[in-house]
C-alpha positions in Angstrom: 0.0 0.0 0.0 1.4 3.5 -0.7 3.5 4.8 2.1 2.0 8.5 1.6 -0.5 7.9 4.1 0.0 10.5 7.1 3.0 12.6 5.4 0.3 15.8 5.3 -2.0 18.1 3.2 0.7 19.9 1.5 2.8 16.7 0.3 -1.1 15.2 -1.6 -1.6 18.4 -2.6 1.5 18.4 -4.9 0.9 15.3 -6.0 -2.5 15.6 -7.0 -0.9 18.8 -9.0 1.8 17.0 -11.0 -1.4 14.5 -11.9 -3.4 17.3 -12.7 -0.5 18.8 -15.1 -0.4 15.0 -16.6 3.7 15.2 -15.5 5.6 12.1 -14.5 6.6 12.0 -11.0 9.4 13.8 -9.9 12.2 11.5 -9.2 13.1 13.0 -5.7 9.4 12.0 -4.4 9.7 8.8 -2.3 8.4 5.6 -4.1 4.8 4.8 -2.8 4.3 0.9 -3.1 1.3 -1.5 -3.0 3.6 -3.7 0.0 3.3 -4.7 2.3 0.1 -5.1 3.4 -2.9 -5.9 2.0 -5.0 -2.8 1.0 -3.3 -1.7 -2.2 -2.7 2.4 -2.8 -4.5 4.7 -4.4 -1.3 6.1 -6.2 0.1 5.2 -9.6 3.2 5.8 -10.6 4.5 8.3 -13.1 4.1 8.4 -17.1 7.2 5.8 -18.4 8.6 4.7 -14.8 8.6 1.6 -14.0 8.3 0.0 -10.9 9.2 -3.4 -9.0 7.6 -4.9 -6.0 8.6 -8.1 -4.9 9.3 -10.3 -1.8 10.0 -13.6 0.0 6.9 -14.8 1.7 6.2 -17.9 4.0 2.6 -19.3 5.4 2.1 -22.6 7.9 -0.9 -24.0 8.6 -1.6 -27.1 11.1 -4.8 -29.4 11.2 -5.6 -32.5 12.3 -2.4 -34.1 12.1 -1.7 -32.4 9.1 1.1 -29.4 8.6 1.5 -27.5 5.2 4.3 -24.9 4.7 4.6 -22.8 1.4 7.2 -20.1 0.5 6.5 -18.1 -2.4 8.2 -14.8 -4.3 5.3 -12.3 -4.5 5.9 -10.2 -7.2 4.3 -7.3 -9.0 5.4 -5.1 -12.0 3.7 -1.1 -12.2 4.2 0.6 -15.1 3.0 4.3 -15.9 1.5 4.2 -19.3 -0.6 8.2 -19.1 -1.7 10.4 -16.2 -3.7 8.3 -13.6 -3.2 5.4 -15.1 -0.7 2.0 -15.0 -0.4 -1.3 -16.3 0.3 -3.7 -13.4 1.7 -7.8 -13.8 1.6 -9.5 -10.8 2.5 -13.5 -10.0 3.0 -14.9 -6.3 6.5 -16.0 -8.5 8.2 -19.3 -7.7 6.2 -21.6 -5.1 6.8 -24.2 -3.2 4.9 -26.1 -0.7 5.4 -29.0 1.5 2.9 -30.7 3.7 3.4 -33.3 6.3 1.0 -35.9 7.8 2.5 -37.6 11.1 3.7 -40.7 10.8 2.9 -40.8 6.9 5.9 -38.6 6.0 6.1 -35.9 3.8 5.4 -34.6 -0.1 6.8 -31.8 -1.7 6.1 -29.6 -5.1 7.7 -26.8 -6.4 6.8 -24.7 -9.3 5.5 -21.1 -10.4 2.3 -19.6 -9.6 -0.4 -17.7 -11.8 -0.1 -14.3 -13.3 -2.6 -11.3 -12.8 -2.7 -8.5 -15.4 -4.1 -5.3 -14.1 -5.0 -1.8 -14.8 -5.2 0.9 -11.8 -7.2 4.2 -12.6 -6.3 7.1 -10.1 -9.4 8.0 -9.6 -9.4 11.2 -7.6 -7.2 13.2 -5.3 -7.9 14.1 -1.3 -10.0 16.9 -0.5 -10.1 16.7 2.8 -12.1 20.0 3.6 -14.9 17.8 1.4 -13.7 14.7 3.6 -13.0 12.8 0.1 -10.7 10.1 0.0 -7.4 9.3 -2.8 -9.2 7.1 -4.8 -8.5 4.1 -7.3 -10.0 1.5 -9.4 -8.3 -1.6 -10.3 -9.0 -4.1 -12.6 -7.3 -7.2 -12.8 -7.6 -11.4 -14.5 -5.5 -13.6 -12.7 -4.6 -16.8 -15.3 -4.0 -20.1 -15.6 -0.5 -19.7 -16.2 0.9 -21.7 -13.2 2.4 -25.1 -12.4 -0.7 -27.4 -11.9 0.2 -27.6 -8.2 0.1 -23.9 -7.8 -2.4 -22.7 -10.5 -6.3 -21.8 -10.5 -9.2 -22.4 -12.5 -9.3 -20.6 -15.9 -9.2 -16.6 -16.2 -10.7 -15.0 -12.8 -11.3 -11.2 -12.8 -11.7 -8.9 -10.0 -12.6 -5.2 -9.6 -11.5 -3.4 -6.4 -11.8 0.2 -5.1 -9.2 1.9 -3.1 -10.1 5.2 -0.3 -7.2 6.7 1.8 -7.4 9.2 4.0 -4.9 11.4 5.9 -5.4 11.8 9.5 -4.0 13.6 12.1 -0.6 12.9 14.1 0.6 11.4 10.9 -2.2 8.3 10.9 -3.6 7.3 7.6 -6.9 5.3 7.0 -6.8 3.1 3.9 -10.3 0.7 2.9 -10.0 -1.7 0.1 -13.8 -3.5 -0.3 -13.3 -5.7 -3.9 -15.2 -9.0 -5.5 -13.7 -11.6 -7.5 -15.4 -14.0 -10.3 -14.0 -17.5 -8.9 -14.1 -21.3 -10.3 -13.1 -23.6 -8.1 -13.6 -27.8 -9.1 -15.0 -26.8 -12.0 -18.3 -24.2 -10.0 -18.2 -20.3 -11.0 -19.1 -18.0 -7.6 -18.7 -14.7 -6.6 -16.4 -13.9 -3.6 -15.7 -10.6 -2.1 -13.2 -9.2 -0.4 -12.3 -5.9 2.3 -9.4 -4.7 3.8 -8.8 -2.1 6.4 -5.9 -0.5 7.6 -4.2 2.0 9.6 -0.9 3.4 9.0 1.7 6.2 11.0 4.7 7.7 10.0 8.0 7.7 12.2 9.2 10.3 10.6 10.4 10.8 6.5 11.6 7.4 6.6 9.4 4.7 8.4 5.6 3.9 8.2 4.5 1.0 10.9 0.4 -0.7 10.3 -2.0 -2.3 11.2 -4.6 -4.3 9.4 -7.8 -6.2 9.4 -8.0 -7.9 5.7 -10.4 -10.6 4.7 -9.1 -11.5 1.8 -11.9 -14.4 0.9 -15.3 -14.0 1.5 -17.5 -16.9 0.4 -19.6 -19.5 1.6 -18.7 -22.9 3.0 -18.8 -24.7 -0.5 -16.6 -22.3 -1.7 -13.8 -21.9 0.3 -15.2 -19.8 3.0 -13.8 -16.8 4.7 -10.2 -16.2 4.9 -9.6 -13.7 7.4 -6.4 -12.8 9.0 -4.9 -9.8 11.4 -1.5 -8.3 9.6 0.8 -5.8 11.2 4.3 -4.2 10.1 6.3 -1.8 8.3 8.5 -0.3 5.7 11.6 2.3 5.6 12.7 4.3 2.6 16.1 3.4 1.3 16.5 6.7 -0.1 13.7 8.3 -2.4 13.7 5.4 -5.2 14.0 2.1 -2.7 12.1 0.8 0.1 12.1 -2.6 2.5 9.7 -3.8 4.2 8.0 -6.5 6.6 4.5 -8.3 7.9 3.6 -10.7 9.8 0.0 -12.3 9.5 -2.2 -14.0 12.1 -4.7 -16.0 10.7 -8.4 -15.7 12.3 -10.3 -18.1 10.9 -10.0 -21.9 9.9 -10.0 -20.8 6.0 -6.8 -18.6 6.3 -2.7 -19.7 6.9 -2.6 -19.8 10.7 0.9 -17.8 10.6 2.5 -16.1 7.9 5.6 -13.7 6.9 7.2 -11.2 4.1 10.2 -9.7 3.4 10.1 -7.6 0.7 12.3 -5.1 -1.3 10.9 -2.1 -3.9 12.6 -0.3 -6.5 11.4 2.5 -8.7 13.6 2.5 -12.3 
């Protein structure tokens, strides 16, 4: 999620000018990412910059005997192609996932996940005197593109809508609601999806959050709801670079019971 949450008035304000005036970003603005948690930003990047976002990741889940472990490379690609507008390709990258059943031993697979190919529309800039949020669109089709280990059910599109707002004492409010067209064994169904979080800068560098994200909700035949509690934070590696790190907690039966990422961000 963008890290411009809480940095003040003034600092959207110029943003939402070099939109207006259809200019690329200025290179000395920090980078504003989509990582690490879960509610995506409502910033694109500039006209003909490019931008990568990617990550080492790790979930575990125990049940009845059973333990399954998966490490995966989330990656996604932003590029600017006009004012308001980029062209996104994201993958969760190379997979690989190992599950154990006591005294039955062990199996393990390895191979790539899907792709996603997205669009994200800035939509509008803050006005807080008008209490309006930054606002984005995004539409995206994740693919069958994956190992069949790791890959889904035909082409799956989903439409989600991004409002941040900046609050005071450098907080920042982000809400993500979405819906996804889904197949799963061979059954089209609609599931939906929310995220909500809450951000503060630590000065120009370091933004810590919080966030409630439920990022499947569906009924019992279809997977159910996948809800988990993610916190962390990310620090500027000058105005181009950025690290960062989450942990997740999952909250119900459907979602990883523990989780991790580790991920690095450059802007080219």
């Amino acid at each position: 999620m963008g890290r411009r949450r809480g940095r003040g008035v003034r600092r959207v304000a110029r943003l939402a000018g070099l939109l207006a005036a259809g200019a690329t970003f200025a290179q000395d603005e920090p980078i504003a990412t989509d990582r690490p948690d879960f509610v995506e930003s409502s910033l694109v990047v500039g006209t003909g910059t490019l931008q990568v976002e990617t990550s080492l990741a790790y979930e575990r889940e125990e049940e009845g005997g059973l333990g399954a472990r998966l490490w995966t490379t989330p990656t996604l690609l932003r590029y600017g192609v006009a004012p308001g507008w980029e062209l996104r390709l994201e993958t969760a990258g190379l997979a690989r996932s190992r599950v154990e059943a006591a005294g039955l031993g062990s199996a393990t697979d390895e191979g790539v996940a899907d792709i996603s190919l997205g669009l994200k529309w800035h939509a509008a800039d803050e006005a807080p005197a008008r209490r309006r949020p930054s606002a984005a669109w995004l539409f995206h089709v994740d693919l069958e593109t994956g190992s069949s280990a790791f890959a889904g059910e035909d082409a799956r599109p989903s439409v989600r809508w991004v409002g941040e707002w900046t609050l005071p004492r450098g907080f920042g409010l982000g809400v993500m609601p979405g819906v996804r067209y889904d197949k799963r064994d061979g059954e089209r169904f609609l599931a939906g999806l929310l995220g909500i979080v809450v951000g503060r800068s630590l000065g120009a560098l370091t933004r810590v959050f919080g966030e409630v994200s439920f990022r499947q909700i569906a009924g019992d035949a279809h997977g159910g709801n996948a809800v988990s509690l993610d916190a962390g934070f990310s620090r500027l590696l000058g105005s181009d670079a950025q690290v960062d790190l989450a942990l997740v907690l999952g909250m119900t039966d459907e979602a990883a019971d523990v989780g991790a990422t580790l991920g690095y961000s450059i802007r080219l």
